[in-house]
C-alpha positions in Angstrom: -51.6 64.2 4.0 -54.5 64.0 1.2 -54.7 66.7 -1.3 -58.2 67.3 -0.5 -57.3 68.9 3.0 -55.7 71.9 0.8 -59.0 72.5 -1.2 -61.3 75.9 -0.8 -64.1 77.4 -3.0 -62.5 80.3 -4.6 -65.0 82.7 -6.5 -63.6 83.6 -9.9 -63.9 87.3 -9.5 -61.4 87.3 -6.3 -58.7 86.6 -9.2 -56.7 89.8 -9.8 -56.1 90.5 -13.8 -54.2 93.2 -12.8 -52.2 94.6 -9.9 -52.8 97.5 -7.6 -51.6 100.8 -8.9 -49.5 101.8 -6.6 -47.8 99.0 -6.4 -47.9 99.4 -2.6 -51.5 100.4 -2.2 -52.4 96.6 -2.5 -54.1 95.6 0.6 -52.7 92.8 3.8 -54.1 90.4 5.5 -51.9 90.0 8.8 -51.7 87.0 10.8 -50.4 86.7 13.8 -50.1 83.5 15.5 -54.1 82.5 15.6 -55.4 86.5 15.4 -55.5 88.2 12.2 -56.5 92.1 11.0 -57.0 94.0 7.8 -54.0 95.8 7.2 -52.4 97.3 3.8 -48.7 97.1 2.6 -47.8 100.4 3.8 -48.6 99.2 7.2 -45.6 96.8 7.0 -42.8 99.3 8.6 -45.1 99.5 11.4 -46.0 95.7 11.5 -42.3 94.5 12.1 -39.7 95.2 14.7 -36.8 97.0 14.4 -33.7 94.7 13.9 -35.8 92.3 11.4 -34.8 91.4 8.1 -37.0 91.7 5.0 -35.3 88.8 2.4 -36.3 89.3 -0.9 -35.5 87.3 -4.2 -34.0 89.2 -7.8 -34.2 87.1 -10.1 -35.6 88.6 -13.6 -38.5 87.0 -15.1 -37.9 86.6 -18.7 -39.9 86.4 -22.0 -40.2 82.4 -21.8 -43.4 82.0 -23.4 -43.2 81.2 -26.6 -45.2 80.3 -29.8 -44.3 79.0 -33.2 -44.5 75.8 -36.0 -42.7 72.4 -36.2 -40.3 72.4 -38.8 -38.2 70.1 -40.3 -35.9 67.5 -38.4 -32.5 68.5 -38.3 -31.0 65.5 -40.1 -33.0 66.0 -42.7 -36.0 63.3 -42.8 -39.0 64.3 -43.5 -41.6 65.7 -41.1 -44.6 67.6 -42.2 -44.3 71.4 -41.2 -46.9 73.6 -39.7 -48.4 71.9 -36.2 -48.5 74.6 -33.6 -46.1 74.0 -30.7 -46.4 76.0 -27.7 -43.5 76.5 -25.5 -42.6 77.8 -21.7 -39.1 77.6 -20.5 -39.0 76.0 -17.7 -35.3 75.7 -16.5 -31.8 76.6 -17.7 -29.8 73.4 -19.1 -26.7 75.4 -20.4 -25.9 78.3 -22.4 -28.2 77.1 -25.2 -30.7 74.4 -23.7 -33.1 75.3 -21.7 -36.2 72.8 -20.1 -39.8 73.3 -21.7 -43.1 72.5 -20.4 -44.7 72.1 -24.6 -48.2 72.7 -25.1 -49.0 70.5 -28.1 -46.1 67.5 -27.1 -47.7 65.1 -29.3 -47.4 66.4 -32.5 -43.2 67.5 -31.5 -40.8 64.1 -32.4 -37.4 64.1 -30.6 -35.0 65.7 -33.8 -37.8 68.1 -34.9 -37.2 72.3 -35.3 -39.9 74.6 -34.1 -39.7 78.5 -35.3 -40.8 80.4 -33.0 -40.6 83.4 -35.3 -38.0 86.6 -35.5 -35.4 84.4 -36.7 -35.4 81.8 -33.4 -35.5 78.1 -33.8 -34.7 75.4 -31.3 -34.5 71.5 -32.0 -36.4 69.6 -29.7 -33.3 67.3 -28.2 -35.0 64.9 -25.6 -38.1 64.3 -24.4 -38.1 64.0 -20.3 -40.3 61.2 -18.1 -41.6 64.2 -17.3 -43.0 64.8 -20.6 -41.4 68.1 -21.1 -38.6 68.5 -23.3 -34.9 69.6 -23.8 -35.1 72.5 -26.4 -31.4 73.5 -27.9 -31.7 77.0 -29.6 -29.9 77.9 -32.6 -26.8 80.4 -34.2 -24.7 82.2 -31.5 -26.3 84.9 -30.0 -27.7 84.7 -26.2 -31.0 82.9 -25.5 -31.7 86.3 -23.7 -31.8 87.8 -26.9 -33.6 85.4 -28.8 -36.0 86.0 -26.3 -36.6 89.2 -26.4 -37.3 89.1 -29.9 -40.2 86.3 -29.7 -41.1 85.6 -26.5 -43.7 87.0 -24.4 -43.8 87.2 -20.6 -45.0 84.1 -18.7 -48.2 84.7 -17.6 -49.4 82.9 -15.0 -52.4 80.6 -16.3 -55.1 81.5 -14.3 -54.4 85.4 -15.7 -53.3 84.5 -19.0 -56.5 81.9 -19.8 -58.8 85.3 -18.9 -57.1 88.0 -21.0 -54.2 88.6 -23.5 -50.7 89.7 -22.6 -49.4 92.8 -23.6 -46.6 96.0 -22.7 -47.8 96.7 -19.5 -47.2 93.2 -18.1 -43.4 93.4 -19.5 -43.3 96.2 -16.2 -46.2 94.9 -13.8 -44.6 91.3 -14.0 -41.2 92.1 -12.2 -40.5 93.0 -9.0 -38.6 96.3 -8.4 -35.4 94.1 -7.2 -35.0 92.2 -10.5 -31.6 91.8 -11.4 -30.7 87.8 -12.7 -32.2 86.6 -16.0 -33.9 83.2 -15.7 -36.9 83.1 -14.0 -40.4 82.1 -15.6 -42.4 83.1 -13.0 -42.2 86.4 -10.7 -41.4 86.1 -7.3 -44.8 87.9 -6.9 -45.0 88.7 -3.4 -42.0 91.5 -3.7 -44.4 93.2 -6.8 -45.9 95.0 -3.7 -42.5 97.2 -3.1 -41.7 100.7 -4.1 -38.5 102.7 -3.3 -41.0 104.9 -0.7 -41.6 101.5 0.7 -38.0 100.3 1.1 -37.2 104.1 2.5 -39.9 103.7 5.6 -38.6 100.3 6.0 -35.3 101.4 6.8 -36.3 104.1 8.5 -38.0 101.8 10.9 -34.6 100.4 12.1 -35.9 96.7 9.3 -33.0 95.7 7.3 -33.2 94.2 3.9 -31.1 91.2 2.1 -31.6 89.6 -1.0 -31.2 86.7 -2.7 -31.7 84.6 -6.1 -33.7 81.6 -6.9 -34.5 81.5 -10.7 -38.5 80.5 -10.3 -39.7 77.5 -12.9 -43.1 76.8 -14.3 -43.3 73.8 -12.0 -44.9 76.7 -9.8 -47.9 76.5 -11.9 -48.3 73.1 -12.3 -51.4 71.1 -10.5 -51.0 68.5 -7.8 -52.4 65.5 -9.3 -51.4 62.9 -6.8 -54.0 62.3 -3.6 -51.6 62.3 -1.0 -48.8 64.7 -0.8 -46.4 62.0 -0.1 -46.7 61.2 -3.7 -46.0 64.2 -5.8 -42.7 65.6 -6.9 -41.6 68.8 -6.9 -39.7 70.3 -9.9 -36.4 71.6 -9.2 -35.2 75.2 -9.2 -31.6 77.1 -9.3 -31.1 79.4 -6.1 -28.1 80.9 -4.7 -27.2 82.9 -1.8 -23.5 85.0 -0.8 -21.3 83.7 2.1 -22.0 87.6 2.7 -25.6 87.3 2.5 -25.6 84.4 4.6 -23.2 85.6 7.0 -25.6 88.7 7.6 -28.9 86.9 7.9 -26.7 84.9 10.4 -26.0 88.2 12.8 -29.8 89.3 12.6 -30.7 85.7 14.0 -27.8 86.1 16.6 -29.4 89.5 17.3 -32.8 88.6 18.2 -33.8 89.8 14.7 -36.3 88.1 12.3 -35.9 87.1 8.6 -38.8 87.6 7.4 -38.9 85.9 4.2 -40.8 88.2 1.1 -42.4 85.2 -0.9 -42.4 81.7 -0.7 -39.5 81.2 -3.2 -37.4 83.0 -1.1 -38.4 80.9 1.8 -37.7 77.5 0.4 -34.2 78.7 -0.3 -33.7 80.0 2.7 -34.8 76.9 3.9 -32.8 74.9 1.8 -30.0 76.4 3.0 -30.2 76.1 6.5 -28.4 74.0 9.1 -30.3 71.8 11.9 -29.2 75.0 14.2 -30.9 77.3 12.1 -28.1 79.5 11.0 -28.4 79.8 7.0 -25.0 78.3 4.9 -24.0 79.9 1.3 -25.9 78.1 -1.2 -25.7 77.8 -4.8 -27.3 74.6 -6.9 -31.0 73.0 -7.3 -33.6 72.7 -4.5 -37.1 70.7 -5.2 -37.8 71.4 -1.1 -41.3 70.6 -0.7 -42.8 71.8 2.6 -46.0 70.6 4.0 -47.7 70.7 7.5 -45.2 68.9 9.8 -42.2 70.5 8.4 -39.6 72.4 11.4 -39.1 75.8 10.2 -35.2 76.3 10.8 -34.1 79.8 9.7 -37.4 81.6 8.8 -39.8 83.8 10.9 -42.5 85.1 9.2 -43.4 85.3 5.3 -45.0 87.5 3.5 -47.0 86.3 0.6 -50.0 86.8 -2.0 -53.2 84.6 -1.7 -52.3 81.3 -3.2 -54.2 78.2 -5.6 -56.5 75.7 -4.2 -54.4 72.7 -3.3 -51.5 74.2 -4.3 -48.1 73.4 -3.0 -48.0 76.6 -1.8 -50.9 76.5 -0.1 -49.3 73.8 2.0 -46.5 75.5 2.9 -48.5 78.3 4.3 -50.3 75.8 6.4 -47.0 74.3 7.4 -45.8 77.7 8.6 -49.5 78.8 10.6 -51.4 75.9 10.5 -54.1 74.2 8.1 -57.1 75.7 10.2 -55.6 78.9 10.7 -54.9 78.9 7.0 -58.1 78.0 5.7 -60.0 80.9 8.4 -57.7 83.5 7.1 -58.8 82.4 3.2 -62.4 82.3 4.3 -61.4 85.9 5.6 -59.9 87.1 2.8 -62.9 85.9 0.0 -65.6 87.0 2.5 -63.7 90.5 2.8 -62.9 90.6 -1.1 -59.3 90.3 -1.1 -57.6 90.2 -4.2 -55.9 86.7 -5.4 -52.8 85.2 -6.9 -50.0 86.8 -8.8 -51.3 90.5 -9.3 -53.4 90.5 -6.2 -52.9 91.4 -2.7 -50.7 90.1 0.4 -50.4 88.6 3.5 -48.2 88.8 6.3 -48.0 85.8 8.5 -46.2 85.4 11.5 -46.4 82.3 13.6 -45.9 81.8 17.1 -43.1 80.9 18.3 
């Protein structure tokens, strides 16, 4: 499909710089099949049915933004010191290497150090096709802790090109469920939850189940190709339990939902199912890109925040309801000043089935 079927006027005031306080007072746009109403979070106990499953993804976003200076190159030749290199982690290599998306690449050589500050360097090791590069960081204690020392949280651009980032983020940028170091991004849609939430939910006869896909700054990135047959999604690290799966398995068998909280937990869910839809134990990469067309195998509904302008998420939204539906239910949503993106509000879509 072209790109440009995926495009919308967004104002820039619909963009949320910050999320709703409480966390579950955001509001919810429900969609149901072609209908849709105003709704809020706290209306979801009420807006499933018991026996449902609510899946929701812990990974732990981490401080992967980074700023510092070239150095010197490791072997010793020269290399004039002091160009500003940006960095955000992008994906875990090893125990030391990690992916990076580098603001500034042209001025970074293959062999060349960058301090970041607080005592972290990394060598830039290889530079990808992608143009990203292979960043090994130095001494013996864990990246983690490197980290947390001179990185700030990841940001996503659209937030972090309108204001700074500072302590409150550190909290309002992870989800209530975070548990697994490695993710870049939040799995934003599960920022709505509380433990009052999760308690109504339960009482409501919905079960809950999580899993872990460790969320990349390929999220971010812009569609550049025209048709959607040409781009290439970046791959991610996800994993879910025999037990996990073996549980979503008996809610499907039951008659039950799995209603997928984000789209990152929907593409591994995805990712991990079989033609019959039953969901398999998974644990490696998935670059699954969805786009109208697509045959939903394990997945029922999703709930999600308002997403970019020809966006991949975007698409697979309109793979799961339908490009017009999708585009009314944005036209909704700016005309009845929803909030957008990351730190915005939600949506709750259900298709027909």
């Amino acid at each position: 499909m072209r790109v440009d079927d995926f495009d919308f006027d967004l104002p820039p005031e619909r963009i949320a710089l910050r999320p709703a306080r409480p966390r579950d007072a955001a509001r919810m746009l429900v969609v149901e099949g072609r209908a849709m109403r105003d709704a809020g979070v706290r209306d979801l106990p009420a807006l499933l049915r018991a026996g449902d499953c609510l899946v929701f993804n812990d990974t732990r976003v981490i401080p992967a933004q980074l700023e510092g200076q070239r150095g010197v190159r490791r072997d010793g030749a020269a290399s004039a010191p002091g160009a500003k290199i940006g960095a955000t982690l992008h994906k875990r290599v090893d125990l030391r290497r990690w992916q990076a998306f580098v603001r500034n690449a042209k001025r970074l050589r293959v062999g060349e150090t960058v301090d970041f500050g607080s005592g972290v360097e990394a060598v830039a090791e290889e530079r990808l096709a992608d143009g990203s590069f292979i960043l090994a960081f130095a001494g013996d204690e864990p990246v983690e802790l490197l980290l947390e020392r001179a990185g700030t949280m990841p940001l996503p651009p659209y937030i972090a090109g309108k204001r700074a980032t500072d302590d409150a983020d550190r909290a309002d940028y992870q989800t209530m469920f975070a548990q697994h170091d490695g993710a870049v991004a939040a799995p934003t849609a599960a920022l709505h939850f509380t433990p009052g939430l999760l308690d109504a939910i339960a009482a409501a006869g919905i079960a809950t189940e999580t899993l872990t896909l460790h969320v990349g700054a390929g999220t971010f990135l812009p569609v550049k190709a025209d048709d959607t047959d040409d781009h290439v999604m970046h791959a991610e690290w996800g994993r879910i339990e025999p037990e996990t799966a073996a549980r979503l398995n008996a809610v499907r068998a039951a008659g039950g939902r799995i209603i997928a909280v984000g789209t990152t937990s929907l593409r591994l869910l995805e990712s991990a199912a079989r033609t019959d839809g039953t969901i398999a134990p998974f644990a490696g990469d998935t670059s699954i890109f969805i786009t109208p067309g697509y045959r939903f195998r394990a997945v029922g509904g999703l709930m999600t925040n308002f997403h970019l302008p020809r966006s991949t998420l975007f698409m697979l939204v309109s793979a799961l309801m339908g490009l017009d539906v999708m585009h009314a239910a944005y036209r909704h949503a700016i005309a009845e000043g929803y909030r957008f993106y990351s730190y915005g509000d939600s949506s709750l879509l259900l298709p027909e089935r």
